[in-house]
N, CA, C and O atoms as a Maestro MAE file, in Angstrom:
{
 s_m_m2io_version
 :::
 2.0.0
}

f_m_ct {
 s_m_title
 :::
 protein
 m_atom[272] {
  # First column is atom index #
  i_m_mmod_type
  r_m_x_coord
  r_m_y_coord
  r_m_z_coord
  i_m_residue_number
  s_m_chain_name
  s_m_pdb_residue_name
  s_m_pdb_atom_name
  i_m_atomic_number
  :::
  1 25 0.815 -1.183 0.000 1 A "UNK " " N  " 7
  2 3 0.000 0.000 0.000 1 A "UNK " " CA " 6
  3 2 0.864 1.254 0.000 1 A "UNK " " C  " 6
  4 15 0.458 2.187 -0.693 1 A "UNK " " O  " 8
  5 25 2.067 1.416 0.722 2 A "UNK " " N  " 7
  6 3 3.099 2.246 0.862 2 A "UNK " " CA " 6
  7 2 3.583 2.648 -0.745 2 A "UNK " " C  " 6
  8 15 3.711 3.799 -1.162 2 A "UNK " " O  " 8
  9 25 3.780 1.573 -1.413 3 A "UNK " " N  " 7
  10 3 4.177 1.918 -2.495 3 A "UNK " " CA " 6
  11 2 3.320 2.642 -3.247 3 A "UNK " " C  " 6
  12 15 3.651 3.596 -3.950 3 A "UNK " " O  " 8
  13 25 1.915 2.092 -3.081 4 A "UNK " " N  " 7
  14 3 1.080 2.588 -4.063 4 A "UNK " " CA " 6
  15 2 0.672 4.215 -4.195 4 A "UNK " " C  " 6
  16 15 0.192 4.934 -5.071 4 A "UNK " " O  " 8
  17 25 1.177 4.386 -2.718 5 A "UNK " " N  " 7
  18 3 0.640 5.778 -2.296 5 A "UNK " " CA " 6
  19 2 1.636 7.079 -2.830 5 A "UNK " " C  " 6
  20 15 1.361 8.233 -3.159 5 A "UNK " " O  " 8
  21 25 3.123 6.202 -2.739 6 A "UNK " " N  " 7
  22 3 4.251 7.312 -3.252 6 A "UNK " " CA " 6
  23 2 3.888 7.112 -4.622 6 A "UNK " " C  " 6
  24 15 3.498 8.137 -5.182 6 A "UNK " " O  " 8
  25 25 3.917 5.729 -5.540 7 A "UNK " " N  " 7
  26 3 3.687 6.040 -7.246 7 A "UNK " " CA " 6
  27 2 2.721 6.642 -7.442 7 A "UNK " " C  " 6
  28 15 2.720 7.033 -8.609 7 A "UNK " " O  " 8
  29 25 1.256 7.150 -6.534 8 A "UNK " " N  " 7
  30 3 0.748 8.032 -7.060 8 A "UNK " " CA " 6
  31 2 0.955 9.228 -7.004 8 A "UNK " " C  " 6
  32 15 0.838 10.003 -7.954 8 A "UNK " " O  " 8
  33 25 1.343 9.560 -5.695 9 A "UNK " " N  " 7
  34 3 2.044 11.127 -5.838 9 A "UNK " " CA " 6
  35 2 3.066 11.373 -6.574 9 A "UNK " " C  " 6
  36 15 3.254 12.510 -7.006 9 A "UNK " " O  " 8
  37 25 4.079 10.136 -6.903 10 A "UNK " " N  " 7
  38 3 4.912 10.605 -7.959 10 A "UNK " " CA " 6
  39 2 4.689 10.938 -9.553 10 A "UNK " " C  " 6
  40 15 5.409 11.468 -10.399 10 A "UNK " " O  " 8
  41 25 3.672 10.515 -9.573 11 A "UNK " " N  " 7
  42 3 2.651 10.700 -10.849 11 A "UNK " " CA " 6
  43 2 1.783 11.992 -10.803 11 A "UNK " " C  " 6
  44 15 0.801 12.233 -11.506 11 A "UNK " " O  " 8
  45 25 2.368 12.821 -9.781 12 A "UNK " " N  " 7
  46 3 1.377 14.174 -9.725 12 A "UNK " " CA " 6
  47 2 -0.052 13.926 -8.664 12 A "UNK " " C  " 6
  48 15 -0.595 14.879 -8.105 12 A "UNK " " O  " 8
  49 25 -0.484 12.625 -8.524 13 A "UNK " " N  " 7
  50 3 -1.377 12.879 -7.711 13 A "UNK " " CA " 6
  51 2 -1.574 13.345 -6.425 13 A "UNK " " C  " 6
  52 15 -0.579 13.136 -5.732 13 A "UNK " " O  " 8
  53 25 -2.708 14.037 -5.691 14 A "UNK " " N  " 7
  54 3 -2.385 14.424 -3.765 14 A "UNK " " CA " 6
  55 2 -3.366 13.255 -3.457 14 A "UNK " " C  " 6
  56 15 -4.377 12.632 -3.784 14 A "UNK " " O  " 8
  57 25 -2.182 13.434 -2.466 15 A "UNK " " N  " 7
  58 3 -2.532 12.158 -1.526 15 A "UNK " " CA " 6
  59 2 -2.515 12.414 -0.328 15 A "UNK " " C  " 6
  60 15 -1.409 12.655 0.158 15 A "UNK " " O  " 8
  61 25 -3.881 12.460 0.681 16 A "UNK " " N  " 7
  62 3 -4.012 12.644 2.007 16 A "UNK " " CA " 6
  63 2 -3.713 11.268 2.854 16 A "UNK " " C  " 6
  64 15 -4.433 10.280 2.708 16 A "UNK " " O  " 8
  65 25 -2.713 11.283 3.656 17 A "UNK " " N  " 7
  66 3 -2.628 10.253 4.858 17 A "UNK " " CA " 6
  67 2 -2.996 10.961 6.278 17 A "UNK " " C  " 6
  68 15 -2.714 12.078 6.711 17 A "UNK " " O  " 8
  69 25 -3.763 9.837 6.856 18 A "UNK " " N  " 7
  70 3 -4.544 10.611 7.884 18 A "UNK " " CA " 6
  71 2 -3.419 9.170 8.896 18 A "UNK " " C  " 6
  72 15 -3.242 7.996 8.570 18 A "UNK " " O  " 8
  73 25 -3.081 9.647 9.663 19 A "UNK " " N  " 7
  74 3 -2.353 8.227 11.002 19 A "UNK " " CA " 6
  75 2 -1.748 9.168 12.056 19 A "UNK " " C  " 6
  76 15 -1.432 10.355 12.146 19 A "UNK " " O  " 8
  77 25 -1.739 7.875 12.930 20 A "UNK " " N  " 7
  78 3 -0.781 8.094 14.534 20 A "UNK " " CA " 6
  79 2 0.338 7.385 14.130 20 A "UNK " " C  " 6
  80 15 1.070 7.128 15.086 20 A "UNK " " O  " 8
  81 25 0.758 6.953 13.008 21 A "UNK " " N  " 7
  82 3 2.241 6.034 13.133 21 A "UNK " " CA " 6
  83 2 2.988 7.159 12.361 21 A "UNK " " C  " 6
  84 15 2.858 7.432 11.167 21 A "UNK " " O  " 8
  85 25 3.834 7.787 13.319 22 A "UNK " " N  " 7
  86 3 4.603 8.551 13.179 22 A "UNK " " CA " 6
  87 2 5.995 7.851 12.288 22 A "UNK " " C  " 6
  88 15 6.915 8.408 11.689 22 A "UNK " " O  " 8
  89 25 5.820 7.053 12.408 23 A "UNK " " N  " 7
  90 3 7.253 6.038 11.497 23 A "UNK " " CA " 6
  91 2 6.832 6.073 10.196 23 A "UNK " " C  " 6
  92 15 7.765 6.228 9.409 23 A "UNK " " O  " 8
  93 25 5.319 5.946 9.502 24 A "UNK " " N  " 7
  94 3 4.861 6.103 8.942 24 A "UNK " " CA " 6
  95 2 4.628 7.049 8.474 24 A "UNK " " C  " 6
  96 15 5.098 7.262 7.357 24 A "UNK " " O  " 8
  97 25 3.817 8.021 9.100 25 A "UNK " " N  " 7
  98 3 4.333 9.412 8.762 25 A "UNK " " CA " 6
  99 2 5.495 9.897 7.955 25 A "UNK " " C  " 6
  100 15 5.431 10.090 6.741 25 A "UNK " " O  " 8
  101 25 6.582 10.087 8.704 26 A "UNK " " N  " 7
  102 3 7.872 10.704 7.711 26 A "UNK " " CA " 6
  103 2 8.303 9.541 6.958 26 A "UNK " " C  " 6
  104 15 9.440 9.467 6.493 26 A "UNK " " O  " 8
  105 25 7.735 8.947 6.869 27 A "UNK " " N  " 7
  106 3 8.391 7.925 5.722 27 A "UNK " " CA " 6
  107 2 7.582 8.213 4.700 27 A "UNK " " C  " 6
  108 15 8.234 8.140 3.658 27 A "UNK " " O  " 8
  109 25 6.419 8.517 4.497 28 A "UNK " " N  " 7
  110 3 5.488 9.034 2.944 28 A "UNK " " CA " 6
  111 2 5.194 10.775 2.805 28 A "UNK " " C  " 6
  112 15 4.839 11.338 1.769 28 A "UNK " " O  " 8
  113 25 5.354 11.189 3.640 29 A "UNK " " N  " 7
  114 3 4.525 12.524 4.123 29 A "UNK " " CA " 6
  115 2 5.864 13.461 3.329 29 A "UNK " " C  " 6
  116 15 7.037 13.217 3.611 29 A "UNK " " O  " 8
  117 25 5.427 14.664 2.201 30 A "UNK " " N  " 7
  118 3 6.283 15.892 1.705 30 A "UNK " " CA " 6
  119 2 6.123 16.829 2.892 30 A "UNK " " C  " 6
  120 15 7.042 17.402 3.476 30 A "UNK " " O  " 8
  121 25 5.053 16.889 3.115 31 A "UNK " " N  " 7
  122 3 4.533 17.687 4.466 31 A "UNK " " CA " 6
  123 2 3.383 17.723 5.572 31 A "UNK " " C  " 6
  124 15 2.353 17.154 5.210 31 A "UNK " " O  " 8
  125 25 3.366 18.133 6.509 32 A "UNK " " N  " 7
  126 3 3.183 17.470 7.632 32 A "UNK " " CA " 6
  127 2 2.111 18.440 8.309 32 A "UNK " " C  " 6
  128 15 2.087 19.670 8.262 32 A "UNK " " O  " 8
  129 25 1.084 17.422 9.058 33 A "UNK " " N  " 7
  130 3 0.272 19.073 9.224 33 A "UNK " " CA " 6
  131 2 -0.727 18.173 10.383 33 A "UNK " " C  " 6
  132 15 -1.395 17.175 10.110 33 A "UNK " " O  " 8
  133 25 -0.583 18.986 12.027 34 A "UNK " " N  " 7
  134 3 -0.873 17.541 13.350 34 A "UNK " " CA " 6
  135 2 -2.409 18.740 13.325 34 A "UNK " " C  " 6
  136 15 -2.432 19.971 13.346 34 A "UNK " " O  " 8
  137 25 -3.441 17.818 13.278 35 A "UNK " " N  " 7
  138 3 -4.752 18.117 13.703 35 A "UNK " " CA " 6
  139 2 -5.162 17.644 15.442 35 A "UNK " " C  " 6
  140 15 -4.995 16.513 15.897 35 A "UNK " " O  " 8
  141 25 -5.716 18.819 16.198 36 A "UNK " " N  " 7
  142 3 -5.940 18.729 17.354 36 A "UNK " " CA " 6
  143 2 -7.017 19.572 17.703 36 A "UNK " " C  " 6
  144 15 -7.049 20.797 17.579 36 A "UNK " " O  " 8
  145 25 -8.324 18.473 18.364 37 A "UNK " " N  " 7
  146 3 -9.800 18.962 18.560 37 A "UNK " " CA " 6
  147 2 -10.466 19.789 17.352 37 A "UNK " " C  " 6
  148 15 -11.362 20.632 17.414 37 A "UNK " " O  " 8
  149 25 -9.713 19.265 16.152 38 A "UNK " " N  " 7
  150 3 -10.627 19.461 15.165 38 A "UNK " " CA " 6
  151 2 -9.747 21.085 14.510 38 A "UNK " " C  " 6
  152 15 -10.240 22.067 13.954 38 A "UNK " " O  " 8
  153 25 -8.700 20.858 14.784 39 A "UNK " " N  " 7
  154 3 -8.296 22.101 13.703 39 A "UNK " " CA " 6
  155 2 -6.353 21.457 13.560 39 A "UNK " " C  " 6
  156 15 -5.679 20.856 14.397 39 A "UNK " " O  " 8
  157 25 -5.965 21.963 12.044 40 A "UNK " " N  " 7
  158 3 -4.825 21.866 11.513 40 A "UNK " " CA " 6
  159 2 -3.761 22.622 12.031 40 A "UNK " " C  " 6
  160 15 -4.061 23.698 12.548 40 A "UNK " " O  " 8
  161 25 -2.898 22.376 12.009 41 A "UNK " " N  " 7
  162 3 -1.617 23.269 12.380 41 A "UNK " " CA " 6
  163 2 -1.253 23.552 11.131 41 A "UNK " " C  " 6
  164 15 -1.589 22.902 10.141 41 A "UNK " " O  " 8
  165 25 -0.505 24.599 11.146 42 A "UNK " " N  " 7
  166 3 0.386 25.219 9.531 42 A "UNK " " CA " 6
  167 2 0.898 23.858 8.890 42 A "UNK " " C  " 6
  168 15 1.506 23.184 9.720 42 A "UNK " " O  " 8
  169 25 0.812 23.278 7.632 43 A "UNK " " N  " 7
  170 3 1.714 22.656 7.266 43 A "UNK " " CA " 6
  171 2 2.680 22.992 7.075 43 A "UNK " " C  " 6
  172 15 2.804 24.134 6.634 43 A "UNK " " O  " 8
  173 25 4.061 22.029 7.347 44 A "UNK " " N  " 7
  174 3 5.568 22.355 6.997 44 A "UNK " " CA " 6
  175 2 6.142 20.941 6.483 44 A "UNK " " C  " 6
  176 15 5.726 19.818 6.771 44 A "UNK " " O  " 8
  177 25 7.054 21.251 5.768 45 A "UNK " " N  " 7
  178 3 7.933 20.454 5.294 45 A "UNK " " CA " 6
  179 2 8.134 19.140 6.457 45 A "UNK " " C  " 6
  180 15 8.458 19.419 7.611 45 A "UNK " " O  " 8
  181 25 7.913 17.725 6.037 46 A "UNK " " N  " 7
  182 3 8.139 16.932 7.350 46 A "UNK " " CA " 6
  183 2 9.762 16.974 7.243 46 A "UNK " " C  " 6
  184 15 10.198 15.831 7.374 46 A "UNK " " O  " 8
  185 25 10.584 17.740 7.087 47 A "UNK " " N  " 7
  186 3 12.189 17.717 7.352 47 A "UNK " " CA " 6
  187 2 11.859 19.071 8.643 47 A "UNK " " C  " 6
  188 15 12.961 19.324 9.130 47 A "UNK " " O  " 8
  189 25 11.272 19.555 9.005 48 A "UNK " " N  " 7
  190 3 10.732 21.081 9.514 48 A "UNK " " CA " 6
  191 2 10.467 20.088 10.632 48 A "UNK " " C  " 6
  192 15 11.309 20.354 11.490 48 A "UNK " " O  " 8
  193 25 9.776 19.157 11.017 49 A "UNK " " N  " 7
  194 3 9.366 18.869 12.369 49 A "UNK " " CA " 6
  195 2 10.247 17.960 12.501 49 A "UNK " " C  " 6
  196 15 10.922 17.386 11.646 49 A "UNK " " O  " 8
  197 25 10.181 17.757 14.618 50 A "UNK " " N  " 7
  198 3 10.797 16.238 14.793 50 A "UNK " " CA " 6
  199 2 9.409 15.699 15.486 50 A "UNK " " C  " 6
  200 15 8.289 16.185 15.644 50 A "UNK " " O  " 8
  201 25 10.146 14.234 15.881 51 A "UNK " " N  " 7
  202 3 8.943 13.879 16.627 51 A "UNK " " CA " 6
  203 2 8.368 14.511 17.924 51 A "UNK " " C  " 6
  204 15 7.191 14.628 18.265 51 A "UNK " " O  " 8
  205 25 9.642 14.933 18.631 52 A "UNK " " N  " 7
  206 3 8.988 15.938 19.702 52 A "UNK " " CA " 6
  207 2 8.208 16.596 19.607 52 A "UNK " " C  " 6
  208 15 7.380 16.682 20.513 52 A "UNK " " O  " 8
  209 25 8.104 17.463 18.315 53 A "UNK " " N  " 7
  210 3 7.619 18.420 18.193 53 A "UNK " " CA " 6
  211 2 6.170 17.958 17.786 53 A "UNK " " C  " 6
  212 15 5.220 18.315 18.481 53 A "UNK " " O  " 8
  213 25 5.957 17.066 16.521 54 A "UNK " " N  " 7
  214 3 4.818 16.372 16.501 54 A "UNK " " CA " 6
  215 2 3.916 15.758 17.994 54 A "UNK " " C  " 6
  216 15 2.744 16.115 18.112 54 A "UNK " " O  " 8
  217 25 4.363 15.102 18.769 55 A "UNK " " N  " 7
  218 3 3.827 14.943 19.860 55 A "UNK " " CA " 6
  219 2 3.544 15.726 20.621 55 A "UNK " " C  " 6
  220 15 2.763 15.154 21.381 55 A "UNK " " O  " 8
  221 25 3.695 16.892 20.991 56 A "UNK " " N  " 7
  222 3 3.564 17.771 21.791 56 A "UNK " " CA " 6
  223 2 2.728 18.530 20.837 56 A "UNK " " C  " 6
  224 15 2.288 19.512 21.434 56 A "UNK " " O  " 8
  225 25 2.206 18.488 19.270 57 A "UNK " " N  " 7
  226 3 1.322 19.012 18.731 57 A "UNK " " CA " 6
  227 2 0.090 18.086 19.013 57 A "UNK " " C  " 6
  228 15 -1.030 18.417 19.401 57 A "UNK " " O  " 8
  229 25 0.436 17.209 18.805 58 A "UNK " " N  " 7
  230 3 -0.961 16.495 18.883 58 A "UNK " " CA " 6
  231 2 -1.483 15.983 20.286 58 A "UNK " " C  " 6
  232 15 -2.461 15.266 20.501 58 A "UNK " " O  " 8
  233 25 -0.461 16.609 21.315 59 A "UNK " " N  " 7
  234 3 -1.259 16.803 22.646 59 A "UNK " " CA " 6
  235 2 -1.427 18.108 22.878 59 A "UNK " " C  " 6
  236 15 -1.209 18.489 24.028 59 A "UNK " " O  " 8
  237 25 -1.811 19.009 21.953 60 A "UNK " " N  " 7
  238 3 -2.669 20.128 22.002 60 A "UNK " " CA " 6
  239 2 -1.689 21.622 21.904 60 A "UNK " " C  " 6
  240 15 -2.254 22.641 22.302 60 A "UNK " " O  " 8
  241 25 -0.390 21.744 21.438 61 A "UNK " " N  " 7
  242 3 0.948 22.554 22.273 61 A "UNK " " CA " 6
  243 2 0.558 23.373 20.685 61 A "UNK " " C  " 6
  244 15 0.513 22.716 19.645 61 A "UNK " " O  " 8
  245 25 0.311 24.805 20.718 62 A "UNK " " N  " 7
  246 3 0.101 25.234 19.407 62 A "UNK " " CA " 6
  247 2 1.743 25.713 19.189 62 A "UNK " " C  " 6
  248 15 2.199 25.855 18.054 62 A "UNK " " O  " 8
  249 25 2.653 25.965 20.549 63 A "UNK " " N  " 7
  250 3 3.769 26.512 20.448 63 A "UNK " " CA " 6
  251 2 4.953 25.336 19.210 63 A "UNK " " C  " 6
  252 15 5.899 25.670 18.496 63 A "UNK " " O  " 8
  253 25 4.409 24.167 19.411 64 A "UNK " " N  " 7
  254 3 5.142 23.591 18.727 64 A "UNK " " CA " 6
  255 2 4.927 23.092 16.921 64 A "UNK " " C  " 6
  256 15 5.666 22.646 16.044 64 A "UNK " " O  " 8
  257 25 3.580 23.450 17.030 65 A "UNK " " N  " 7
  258 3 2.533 23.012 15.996 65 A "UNK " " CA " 6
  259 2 3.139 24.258 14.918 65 A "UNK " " C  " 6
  260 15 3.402 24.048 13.734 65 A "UNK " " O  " 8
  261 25 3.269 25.387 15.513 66 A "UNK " " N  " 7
  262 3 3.510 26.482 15.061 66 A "UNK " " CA " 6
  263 2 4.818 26.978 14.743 66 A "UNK " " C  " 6
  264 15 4.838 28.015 14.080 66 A "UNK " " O  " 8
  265 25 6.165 26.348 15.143 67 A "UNK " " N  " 7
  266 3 7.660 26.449 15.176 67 A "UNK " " CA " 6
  267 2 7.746 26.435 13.604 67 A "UNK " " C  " 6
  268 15 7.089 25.773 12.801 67 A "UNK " " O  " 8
  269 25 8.870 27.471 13.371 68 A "UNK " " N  " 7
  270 3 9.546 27.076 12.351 68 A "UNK " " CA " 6
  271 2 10.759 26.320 12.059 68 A "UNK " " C  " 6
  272 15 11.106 26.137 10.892 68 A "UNK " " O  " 8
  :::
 }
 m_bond[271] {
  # First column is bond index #
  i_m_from
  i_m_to
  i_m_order
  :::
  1 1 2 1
  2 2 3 1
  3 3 4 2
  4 3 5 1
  5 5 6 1
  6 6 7 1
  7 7 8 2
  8 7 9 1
  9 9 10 1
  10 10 11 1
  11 11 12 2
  12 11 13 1
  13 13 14 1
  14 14 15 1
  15 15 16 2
  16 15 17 1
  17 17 18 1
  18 18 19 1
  19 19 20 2
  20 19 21 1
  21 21 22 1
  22 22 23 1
  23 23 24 2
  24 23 25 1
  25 25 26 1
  26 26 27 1
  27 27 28 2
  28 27 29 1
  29 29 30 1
  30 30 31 1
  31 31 32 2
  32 31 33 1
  33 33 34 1
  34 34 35 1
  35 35 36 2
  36 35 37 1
  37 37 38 1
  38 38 39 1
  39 39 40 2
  40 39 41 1
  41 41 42 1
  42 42 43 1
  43 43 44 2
  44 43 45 1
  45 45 46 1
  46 46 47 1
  47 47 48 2
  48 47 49 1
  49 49 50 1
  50 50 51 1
  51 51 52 2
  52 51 53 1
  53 53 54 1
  54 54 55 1
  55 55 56 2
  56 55 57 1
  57 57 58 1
  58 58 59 1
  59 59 60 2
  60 59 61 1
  61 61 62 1
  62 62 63 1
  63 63 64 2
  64 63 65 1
  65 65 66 1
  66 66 67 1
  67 67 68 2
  68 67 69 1
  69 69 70 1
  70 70 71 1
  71 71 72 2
  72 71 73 1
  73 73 74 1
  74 74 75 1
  75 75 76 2
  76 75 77 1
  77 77 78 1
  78 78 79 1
  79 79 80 2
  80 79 81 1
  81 81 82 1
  82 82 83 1
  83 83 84 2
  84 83 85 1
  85 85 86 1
  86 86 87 1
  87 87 88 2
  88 87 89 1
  89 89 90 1
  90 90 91 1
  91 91 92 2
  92 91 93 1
  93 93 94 1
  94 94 95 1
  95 95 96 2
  96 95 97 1
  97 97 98 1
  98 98 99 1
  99 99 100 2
  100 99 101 1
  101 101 102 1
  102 102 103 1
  103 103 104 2
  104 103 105 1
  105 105 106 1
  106 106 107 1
  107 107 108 2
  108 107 109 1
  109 109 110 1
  110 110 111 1
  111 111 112 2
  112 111 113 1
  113 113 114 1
  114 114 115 1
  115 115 116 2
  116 115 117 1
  117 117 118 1
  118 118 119 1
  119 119 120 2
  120 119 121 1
  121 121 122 1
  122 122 123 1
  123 123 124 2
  124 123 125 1
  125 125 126 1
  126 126 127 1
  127 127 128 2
  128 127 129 1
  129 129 130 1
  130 130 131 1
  131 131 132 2
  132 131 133 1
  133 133 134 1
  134 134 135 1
  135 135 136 2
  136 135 137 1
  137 137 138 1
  138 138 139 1
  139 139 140 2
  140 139 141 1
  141 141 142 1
  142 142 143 1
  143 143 144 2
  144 143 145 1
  145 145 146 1
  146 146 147 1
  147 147 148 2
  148 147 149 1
  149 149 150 1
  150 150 151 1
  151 151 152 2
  152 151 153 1
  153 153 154 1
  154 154 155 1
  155 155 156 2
  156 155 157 1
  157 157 158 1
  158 158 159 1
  159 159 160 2
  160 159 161 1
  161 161 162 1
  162 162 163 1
  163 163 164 2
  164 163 165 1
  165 165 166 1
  166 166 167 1
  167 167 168 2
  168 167 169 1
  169 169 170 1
  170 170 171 1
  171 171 172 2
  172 171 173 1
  173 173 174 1
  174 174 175 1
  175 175 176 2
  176 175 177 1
  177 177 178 1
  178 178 179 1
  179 179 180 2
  180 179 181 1
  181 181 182 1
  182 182 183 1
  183 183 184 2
  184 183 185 1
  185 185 186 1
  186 186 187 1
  187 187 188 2
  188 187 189 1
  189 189 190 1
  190 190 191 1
  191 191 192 2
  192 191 193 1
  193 193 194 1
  194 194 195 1
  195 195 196 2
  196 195 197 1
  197 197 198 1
  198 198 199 1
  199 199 200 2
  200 199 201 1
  201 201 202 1
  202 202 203 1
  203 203 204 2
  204 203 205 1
  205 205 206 1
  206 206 207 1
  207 207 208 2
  208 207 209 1
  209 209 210 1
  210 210 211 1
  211 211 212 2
  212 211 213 1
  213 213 214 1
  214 214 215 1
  215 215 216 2
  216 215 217 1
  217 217 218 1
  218 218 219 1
  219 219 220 2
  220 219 221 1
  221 221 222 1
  222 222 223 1
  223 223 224 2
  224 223 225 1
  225 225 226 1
  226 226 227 1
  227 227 228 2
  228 227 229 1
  229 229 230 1
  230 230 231 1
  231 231 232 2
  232 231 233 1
  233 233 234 1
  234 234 235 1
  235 235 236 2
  236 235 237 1
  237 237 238 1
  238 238 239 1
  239 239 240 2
  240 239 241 1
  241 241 242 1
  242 242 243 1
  243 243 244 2
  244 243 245 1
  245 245 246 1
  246 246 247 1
  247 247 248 2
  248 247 249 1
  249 249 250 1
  250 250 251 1
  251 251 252 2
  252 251 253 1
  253 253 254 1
  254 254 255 1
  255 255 256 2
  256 255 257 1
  257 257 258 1
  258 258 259 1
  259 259 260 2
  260 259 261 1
  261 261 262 1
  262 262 263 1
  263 263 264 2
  264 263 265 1
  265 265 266 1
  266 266 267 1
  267 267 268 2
  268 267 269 1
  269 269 270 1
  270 270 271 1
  271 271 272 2
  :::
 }
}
C-alpha cells in the first residue's frame, strides 16, 4: 500500500494520509500538518518537524505546531 501511495504522488497525484504512526508518517509525508480537537496546524515540510515536536502538537501545544 506504501508503495502505491508514493507512485501516485509521484505521478502528480495528492494524496491525504490521515495516522498516529509517526514512522509512517515521515516515511510518505512531503509535508506534515498535526490536527488537534478538530483544527490543523500550519503545514511544513516533514524535514521542519521532529517527533517531539509532533507529539507535543498532537497533545494540544500550538507553540510547537507552530515552530519554524
Amino acid at each position: 500500500m506504501h508503495q502505491c501511495l508514493l507512485d501516485a504522488a509521484g505521478a502528480g497525484a495528492a494524496v491525504l494520509l490521515i495516522s498516529e504512526d509517526l514512522d509512517e508518517i515521515f516515511a510518505l509525508a512531503d509535508r506534515i500538518g498535526v490536527m488537534y480537537h478538530g483544527r490543523l496546524s500550519p503545514l511544513r515540510a516533514a524535514e521542519a518537524w521532529t517527533l517531539a515536536e509532533i507529539g507535543l502538537a498532537m497533545a494540544g501545544s500550538t507553540e510547537a505546531a507552530h515552530a519554524a
